[in-house]
N, C-alpha and C positions, 0 to 999 in steps of 0.2 A: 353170490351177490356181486353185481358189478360194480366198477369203481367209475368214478366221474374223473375224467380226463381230460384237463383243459387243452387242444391245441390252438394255437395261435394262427388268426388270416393272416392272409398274406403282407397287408396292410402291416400289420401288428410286428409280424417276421422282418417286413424291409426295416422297418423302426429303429427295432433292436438289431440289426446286423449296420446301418449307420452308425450308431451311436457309438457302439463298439469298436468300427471303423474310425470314425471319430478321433476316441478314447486314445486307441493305436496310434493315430499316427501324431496326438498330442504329446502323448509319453515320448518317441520316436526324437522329436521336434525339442523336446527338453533336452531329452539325451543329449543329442546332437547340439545343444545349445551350451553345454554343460561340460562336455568335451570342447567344443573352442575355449571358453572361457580356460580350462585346466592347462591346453596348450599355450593358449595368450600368459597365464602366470610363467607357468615352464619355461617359456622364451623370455620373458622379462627375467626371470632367476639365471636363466642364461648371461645374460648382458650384464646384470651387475655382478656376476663372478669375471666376469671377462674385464668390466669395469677396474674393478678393487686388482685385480691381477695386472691389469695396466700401469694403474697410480705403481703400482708396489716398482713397476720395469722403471718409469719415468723416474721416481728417486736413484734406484741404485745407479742411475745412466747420469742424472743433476749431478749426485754426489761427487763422481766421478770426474766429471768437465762437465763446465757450466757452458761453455762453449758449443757444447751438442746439444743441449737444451737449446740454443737459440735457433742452431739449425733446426733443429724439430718444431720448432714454431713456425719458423717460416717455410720449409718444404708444406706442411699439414695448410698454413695462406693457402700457397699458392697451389696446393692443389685444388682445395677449397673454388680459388679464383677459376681455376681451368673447366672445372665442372659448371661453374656459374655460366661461364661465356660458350658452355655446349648448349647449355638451357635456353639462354638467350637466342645464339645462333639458332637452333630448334624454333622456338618463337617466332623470328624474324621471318622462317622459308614458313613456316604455318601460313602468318600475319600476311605476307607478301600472295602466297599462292589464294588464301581468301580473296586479295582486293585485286586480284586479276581475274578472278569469277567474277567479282560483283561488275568490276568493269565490261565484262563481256556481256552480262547479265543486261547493264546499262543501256549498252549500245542496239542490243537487241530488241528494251523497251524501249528506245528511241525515237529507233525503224516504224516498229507498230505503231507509236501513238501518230508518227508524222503520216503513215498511212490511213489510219483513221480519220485523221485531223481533214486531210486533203480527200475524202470522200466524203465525211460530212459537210466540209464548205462545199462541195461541188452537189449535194441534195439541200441546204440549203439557196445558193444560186438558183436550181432547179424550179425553189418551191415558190420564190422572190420571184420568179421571170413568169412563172406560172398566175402569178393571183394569189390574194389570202386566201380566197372563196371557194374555193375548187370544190367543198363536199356540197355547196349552197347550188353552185354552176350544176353541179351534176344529177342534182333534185331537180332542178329546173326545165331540165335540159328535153327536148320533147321525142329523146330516143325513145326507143321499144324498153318497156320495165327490164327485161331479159340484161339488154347491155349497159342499163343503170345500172342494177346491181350486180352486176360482174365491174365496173369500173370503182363502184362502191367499193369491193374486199379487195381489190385491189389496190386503192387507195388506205386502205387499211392495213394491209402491208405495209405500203412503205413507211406511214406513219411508226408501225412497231419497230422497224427497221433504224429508221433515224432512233429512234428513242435508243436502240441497242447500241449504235452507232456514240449517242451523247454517254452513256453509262460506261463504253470502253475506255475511251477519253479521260472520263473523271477516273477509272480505276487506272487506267496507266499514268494520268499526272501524279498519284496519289505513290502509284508503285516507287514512280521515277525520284520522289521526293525521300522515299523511306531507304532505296538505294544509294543515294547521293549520299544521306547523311550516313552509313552504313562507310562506305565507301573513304566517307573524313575521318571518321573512327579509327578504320584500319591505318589510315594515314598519318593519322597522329601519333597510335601505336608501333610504329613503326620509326617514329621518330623518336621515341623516347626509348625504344629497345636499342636506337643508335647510339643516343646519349648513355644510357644507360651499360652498353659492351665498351664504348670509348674510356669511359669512367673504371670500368672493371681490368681493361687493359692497362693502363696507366698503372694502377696498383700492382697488376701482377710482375710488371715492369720493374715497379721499386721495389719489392722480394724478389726477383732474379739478381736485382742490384746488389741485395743485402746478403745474401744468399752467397754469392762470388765473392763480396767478402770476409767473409764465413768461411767457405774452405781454404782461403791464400792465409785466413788467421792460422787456421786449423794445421793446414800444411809448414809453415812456419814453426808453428809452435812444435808440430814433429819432429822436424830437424833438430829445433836447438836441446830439446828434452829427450833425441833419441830413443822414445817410447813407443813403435808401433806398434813391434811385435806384441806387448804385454796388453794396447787399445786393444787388437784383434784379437789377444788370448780373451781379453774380460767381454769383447762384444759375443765370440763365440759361447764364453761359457753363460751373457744374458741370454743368448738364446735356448740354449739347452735348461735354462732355468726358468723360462717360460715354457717353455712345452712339458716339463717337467709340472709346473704347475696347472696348468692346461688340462694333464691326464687326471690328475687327482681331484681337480675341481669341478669339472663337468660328468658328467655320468656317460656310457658306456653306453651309446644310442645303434639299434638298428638301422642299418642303413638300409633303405630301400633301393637296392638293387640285384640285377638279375644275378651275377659273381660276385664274390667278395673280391678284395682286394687285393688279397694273397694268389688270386689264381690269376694273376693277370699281364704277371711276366711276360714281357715281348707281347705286350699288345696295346700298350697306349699311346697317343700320338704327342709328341711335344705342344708344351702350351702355347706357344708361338711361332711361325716356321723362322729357321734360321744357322747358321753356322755357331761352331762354338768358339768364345770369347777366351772363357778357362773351363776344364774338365776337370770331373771329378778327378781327386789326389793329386792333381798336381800341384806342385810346390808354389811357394808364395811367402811372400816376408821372408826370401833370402834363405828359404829352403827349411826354415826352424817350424812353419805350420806350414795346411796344404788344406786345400778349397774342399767342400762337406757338400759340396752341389756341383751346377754346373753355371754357365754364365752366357745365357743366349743371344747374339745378333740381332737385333730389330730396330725397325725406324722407331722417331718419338711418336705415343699416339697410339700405336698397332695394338689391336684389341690380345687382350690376355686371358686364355679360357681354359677350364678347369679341364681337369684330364680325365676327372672320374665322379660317380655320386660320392656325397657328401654334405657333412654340414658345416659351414665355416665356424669359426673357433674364435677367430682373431684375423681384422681386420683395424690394422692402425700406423704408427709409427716405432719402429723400434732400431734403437741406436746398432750401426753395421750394416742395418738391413732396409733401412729410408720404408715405405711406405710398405707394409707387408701384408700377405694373407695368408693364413694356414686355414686347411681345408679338411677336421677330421673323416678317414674312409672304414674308422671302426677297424676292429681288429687291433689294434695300435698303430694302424697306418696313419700319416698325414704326410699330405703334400705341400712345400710350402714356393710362394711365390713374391721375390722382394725387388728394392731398387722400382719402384714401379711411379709414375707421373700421378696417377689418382685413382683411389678405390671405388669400386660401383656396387660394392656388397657388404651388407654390414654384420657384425655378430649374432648367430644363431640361425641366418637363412642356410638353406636347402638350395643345392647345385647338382645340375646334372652333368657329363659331359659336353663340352664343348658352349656351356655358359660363360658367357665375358665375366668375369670377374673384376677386373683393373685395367687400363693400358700401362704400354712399358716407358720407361724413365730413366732419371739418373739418379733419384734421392740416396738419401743417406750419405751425403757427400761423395758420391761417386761419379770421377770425372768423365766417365765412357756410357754412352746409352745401353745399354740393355737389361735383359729379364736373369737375377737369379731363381732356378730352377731345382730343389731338393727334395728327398721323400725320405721320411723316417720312419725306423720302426722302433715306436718308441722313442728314447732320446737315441738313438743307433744312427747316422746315416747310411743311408744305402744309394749305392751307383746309379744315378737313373738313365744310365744306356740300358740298361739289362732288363729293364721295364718297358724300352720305345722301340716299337715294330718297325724293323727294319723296311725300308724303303728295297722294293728290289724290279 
C-alpha cells in the first residue's frame, strides 16, 4: 500500500526557508544584542572598582598632607582646562574652515546670479525695443505660413528661455540669502568660541598661579620638616598599593593580541621619543631610594602612546606620580605612564600600540617636564631598557 507524501512547491519551500532565515538571523541579532549589554555592565563594574579603589588612594594621600590634596585638585582643573581649550581650538579651525566654504560658495553664487541678472535685463531691453506684440505682428504678417511658423517656435523659445532665465535668478537670490545667513552663524560662532577660550585661559592662568604656590608651600614645608625621603618612601609604597589593588580587583582579561607580553623583550618602542632625564636604579633622595622607571625628555604637549595591547586599569591622579595611566597587558604585565599634562583615556578602554593615551607634563609637583615610564610585573619593577628595541 502506498503512503501519501506531502511535498512542498516551491512557493511553500521558499516560505519556510525565509522564515527560518528570519527566525536565524533574529535569535543572531538578540545574541549580539545581549552580549553588548553583558560588556556595557562589565565595563561599568570596571570603573566602579577603579572608582572605590581611587577614593580609597585619595584618603591615604588627604591623610597624609593636606597639601597634596590641593595640588591634586588643581593639576586634575587644569588639565580639565587644557582639554577644554583643544576642544574649543578643534571648533574654531572646524567653524573657521566652514565660513570659508560658504564664503567661496557666496562669491560664486554672486558671479552667477549677476550673470544671469545681466542677460535677463539685456532680453528684456530686447523684448521693450522689440514691441509687446510680436506673436500678434507675426500672425499678421503676410509672409509664407512656412516662415510664420518657424518665427513662431522660435519665439517660443525664447519665451521659455526668459522664464529659465527669471527662475535662476529667484533660486540664486533665494540661495544667496540662505548662505549669508549660514555664513552670520558661523560668524557669530566663532565669536563666542573666542570668548569662550579667553574665559578658559584666564582660569587655567589662575591654577598655574595656585599651583606654583603649591609646590614653593610644598618645597618649603620639605626643608623645614626634612621628610622627603619618607614622602617618596609612602608615595612609592601608594603606588605598589594600588596596583596591588588593581590585580586583585579586576579580573584576569585576555588580551587580544597577536604575543603576549612576556615575549616581547627588546621589541617595544618608547612611548615618547627622547633622552633620559633618570634611569632605572639610579639613585635619588641622597642615594637612600632609587627610581622604579625611567624618566623621559619631551616638549610640553607631545603625544604619549601606548607601547602595547591592552586595557587601561587607571587613569587619574595619584600623589608622586601627578596625572597617571597604567595600562594592564595580562599576564601580570602593566605599563605605567605618569607626570603627564592631561589624560585622553579613561578606565576599562582597550589600546593598541601606538594609541595616544595622554600628552606629557609636569604634574605631581614635578618641577622638570617629562614622561615617567615603568613596567611591572606584578608589584616587581622591571628595567624598561631591556624591553625597547635598540635603535641600530
Amino acid at each position: 500500500m502506498l503512503m501519501n507524501i506531502w511535498f512542498p512547491d516551491c512557493k511553500s519551500l521558499l516560505a519556510l526557508i525565509f522564515v527560518a532565515s528570519f527566525a536565524a538571523v533574529g535569535i543572531a541579532q538578540e545574541d549580539e544584542a545581549n552580549h553588548a549589554k553583558v560588556k556595557e555592565r562589565e565595563l561599568e563594574n570596571i570603573r566602579e572598582k577603579i572608582s572605590a579603589i581611587k577614593k580609597s588612594m585619595d584618603k591615604r594621600s588627604t591623610d597624609r598632607d593636606r597639601i597634596m590634596g590641593d595640588l591634586q585638585r588643581t593639576e586634575v582643573q587644569m588639565s580639565k582646562k587644557r582639554i577644554r581649550l583643544k576642544e574649543i581650538e578643534s571648533h574654531r579651525k572646524f567653524s573657521g574652515k566652514r565660513k570659508m566654504a560658504l564664503e567661496k560658495i557666496l562669491k560664486e553664487r554672486e558671479a552667477e546670479l549677476k550673470e544671469e541678472t545681466v542677460q535677463l535685463a539685456a532680453q528684456a531691453h530686447a523684448a521693450y525695443t522689440s514691441g509687446y506684440q510680436e506673436r500678434i505682428k507675426l500672425l499678421l504678417n503676410q509672409q509664407e505660413p512656412a516662415t510664420a511658423g518657424r518665427m513662431m517656435v522660435y519665439y517660443s523659445y525664447l519665451i521659455d528661455y526668459r522664464g529659465n532665465n527669471i527662475d535662476k535668478v529667484e533660486r540664486y537670490i533665494s540661495e544667496l540669502d540662505e548662505l549669508q545667513q549660514k555664513a552670520a552663524e558661523e560668524e557669530n560662532q566663532l565669536a563666542t568660541l573666542a570668548k569662550t577660550r579667553y574665559a578658559e585661559l584666564m582660569e587655567l592662568n589662575q591654577a598655574q598661579d595656585k599651583r606654583q604656590n603649591l609646590l614653593v608651600v610644598i618645597k618649603m614645608k620639605i626643608e623645614q620638616e626634612g621628610n622627603e625621603i619618607e614622602r617618596l618612601a609612602a608615595e612609592g609604597k601608594d603606588l605598589e598599593h594600588l596596583i596591588t589593588e588593581l590585580m586583585e580587583a579586576l579580573p584576569n582579561y585576555t588580551i587580544g593580541s597577536e604575543e603576549p607580553f612576556s615575549r616581547l623583550r627588546g621589541q617595544l618602542t618608547w612611548p615618547v621619543p627622547g633622552g633620559l632625564i633618570h634611569n632605572f636604579g639610579q639613585s635619588r633622595a641622597g642615594g637612600r631610594l632609587k627610581w622604579n622607571g625611567v624618566v623621559l625628555a619631551a616638549p610640553r604637549g607631545h603625544e604619549v602612546r601606548a607601547v602595547y595591547h591592552g586595557r587601561v586599569v587607571f587613569a587619574d591622579w595619584l600623589a608622586g606620580m601627578g596625572l597617571l595611566v597604567i595600562v594592564d597587558h595580562g599576564e601580570g604585565f602593566m605599563t605605567l605612564y605618569g607626570h603627564n599634562e592631561t589624560i585622553l583615556k579613561i578606565g576599562g578602554e582597550w589600546v593598541a600600540p601606538g594609541d595616544v593615551i595622554a600628552t606629557v607634563g609636569d604634574s605631581g609637583g614635578q618641577q622638570q617636564v617629562g614622561l615617567y615610564f615603568g613596567i611591572r610585573q606584578g608589584t616587581r619593577p622591571i628595567d624598561p631598557r631591556r624591553w625597547i628595541k635598540k635603535v641600530t
